[in-house]
N, C-alpha and C positions, 0 to 999 in steps of 0.2 A: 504494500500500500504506500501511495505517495503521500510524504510528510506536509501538512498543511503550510502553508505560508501566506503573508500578508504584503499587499501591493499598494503603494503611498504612491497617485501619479496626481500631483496640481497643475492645475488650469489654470490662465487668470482668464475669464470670459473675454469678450469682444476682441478673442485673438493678441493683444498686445503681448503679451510674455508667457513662453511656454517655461517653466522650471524643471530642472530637470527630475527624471521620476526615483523610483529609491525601493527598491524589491528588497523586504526586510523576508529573511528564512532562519528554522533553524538549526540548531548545531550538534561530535566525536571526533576522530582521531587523527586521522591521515591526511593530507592534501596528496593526491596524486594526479599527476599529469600527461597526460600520455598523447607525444605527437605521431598519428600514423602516417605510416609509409604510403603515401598513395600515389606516388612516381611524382611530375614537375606541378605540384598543387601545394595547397597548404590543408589540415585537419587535424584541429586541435580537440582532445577530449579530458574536459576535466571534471572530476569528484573529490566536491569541496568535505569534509567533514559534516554528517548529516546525510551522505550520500545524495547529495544535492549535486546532479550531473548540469555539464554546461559544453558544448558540443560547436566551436570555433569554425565555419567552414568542412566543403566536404569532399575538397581535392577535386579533379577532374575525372573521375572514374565514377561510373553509377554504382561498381558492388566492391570498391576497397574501405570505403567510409563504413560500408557494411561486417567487413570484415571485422576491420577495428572495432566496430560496437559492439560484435559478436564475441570478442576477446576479452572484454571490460565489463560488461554487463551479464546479468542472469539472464539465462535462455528463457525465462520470464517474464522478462521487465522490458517489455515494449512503448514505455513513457521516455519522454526527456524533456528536462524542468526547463532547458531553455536551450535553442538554437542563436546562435550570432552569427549572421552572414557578412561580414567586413565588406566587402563590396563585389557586386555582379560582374565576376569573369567566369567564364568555365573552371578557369583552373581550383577558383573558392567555391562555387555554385552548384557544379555538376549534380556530386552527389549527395546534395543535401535536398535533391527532389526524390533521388531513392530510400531518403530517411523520412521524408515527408510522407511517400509512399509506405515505408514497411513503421512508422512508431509514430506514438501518439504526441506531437508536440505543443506543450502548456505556454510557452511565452516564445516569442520570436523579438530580437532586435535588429533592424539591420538600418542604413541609412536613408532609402525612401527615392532614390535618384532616378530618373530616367534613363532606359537604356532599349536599344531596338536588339531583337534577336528572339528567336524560338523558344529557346532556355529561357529567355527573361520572361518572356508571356505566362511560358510553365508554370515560371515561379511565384511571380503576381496570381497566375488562377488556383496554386496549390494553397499559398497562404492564405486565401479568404478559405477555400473548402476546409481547412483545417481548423478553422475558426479556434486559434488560437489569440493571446493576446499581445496585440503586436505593439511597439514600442520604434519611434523613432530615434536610432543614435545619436546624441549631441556628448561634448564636454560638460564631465559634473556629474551623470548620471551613474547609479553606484546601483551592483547586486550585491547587498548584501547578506551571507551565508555565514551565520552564528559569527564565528573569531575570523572570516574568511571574508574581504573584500574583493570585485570587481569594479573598476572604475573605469568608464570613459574616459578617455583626454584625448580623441581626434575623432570625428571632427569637431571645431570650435564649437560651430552651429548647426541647427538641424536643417537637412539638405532636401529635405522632402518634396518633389518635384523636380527637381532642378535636373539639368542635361551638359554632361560634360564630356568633351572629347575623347579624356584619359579619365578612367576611375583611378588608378593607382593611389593619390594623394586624398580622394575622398574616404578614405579603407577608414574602418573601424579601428581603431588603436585602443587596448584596455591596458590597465594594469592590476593584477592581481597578487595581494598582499593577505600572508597569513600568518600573523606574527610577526615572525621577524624573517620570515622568507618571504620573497619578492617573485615575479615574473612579468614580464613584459611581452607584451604579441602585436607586433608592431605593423602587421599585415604588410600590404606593397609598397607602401608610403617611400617617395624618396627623402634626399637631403634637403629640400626646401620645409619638408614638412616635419622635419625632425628639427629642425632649427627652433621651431617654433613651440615644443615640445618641456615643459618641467617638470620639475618632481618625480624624476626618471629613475632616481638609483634604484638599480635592480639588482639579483644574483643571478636571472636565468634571463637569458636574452634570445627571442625566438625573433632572430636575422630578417630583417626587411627582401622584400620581394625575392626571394630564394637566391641569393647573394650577388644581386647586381651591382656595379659597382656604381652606380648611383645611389646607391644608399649604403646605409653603415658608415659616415662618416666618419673621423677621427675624434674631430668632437662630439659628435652622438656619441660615441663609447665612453670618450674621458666623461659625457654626465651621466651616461646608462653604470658605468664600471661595472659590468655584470661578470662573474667567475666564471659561468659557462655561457656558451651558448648553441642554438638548436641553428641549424639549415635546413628545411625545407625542401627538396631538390630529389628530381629525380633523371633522367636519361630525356637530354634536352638540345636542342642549337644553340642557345643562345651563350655559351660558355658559362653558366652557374653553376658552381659559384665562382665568380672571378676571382682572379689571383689576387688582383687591387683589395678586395676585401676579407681573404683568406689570409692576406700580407698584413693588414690593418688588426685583425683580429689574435695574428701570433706577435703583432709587436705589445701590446698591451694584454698579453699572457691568458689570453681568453681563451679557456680550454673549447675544442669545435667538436659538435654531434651533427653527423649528418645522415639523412634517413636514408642516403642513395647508397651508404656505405655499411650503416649501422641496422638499417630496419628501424622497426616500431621504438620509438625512445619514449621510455617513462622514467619521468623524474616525483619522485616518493621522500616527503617533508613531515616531518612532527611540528613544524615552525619554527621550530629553533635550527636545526641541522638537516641536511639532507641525508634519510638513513641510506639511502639508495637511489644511483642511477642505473635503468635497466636498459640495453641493449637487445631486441632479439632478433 
């Protein structure tokens, strides 16, 4: 049975200011985070303490996102407390219409942007029949799960309608803090958008747009300072992850995971220490 939670979303009427909303859940013992392998995509799966699942994008594959939730979850548990789609490419989108398909999904956030394509119609027709509760991403807005936050911090503002050439920089950026352990999921976003970015210091850094060298600055690291960090990255053209930011990431001693090399990475927290990082 899924654990009851209470959802705090203010309006101020006649449209002038949306605030952002505030998903209060509650709380046990583990933080684990597990990025699957789903070749050149991104699929983040986390279970906050409370077993309060939160399901990051769904890689470009229709049955890998599947896999991964087959691996993490009870062959029973067809629910998931909340899906976040960072922004509509295939590579984040694909297979989060095969999860919309096979599990019942309770809260949806993603940023609201206009986009032409198949997949995008998909996904706009799944989310209304799924009648779940959808949530436009802005900065400020927090899930919070007992000792476990989620926070927004990109984009500024909520994008709802709007059409843009490049989604990259529109992406969903969260930070997730549990204790005294950090993670950061920095979606495509390049260096203009990370400039703009505080309250960054993290321990677990999950690599901008699967290591373009347009992102991962030198200074987004010296304010991220993160111990490790994830790549993204599967069997691709575009050279990810580039050397420029493989370069960047061994010069300030950032240990690198990477799924094209490593498979499924789960990183496993008490809040204090990381008991375990899992390779399989």
């Amino acid at each position: 049975m899924k654990k009851s939670f209470f959802i705090l979303f203010i309006l101020l009427i006649l449209n002038v200011l949306v605030l952002p909303f505030v998903i209060f859940l509650s709380s046990s013992a583990y933080l684990e985070v597990s990025f699957f392998d789903v070749g050149q995509g991104d699929s983040i799966f986390i279970e906050a303490p409370g077993n309060y699942q939160v399901l990051i994008d769904g890689g470009p594959s229709y049955s890998k996102v599947l896999d991964g939730l087959s691996r993490e979850m009870p062959f029973d548990d067809k629910e998931i407390d909340l899906v976040i789609l960072s922004h509509p490419e295939s590579d984040h989108m694909t297979g989060l219409l095969s999860v919309l398909e096979n599990y019942k999904v309770d809260n949806i956030i993603w940023t609201g942007i206009e986009k032409e394509g198949e997949k995008f119609e998909s996904w706009k027709r799944m989310i209304n029949e799924e009648k779940a509760n959808v949530y436009y991403a802005k900065a400020g807005d927090r899930i919070i799960m007992g000792e476990a936050i989620l926070e927004i911090i990109n984009p500024q503002e909520s994008l709802k309608g709007k059409e843009f050439k490049e989604s990259n920089d529109t992406a969903v950026v969260s930070k997730l803090q549990f204790k005294d352990s950090s993670f950061l999921f920095a979606g495509d976003i390049s260096t203009k958008i990370e400039k703009e970015l505080n309250d960054i210091d993290v321990d677990v850094l999950k690599v901008a747009h699967h290591g373009s060298k347009y992102s991962t600055s030198e200074d987004f690291l010296k304010k991220s300072s993160p111990l490790v960090s994830v790549i993204q990255v599967g069997k691709n053209s575009y050279g990810h992850p580039t050397n420029e930011v493989l370069t960047r990431l061994s010069n300030f001693d950032i240990k690198v995971l990477r799924n094209d090399i490593d498979g499924d990475i789960k990183i496993v927290s008490d809040g204090l220490v990381y008991k375990k990082i899992i390779n399989k």
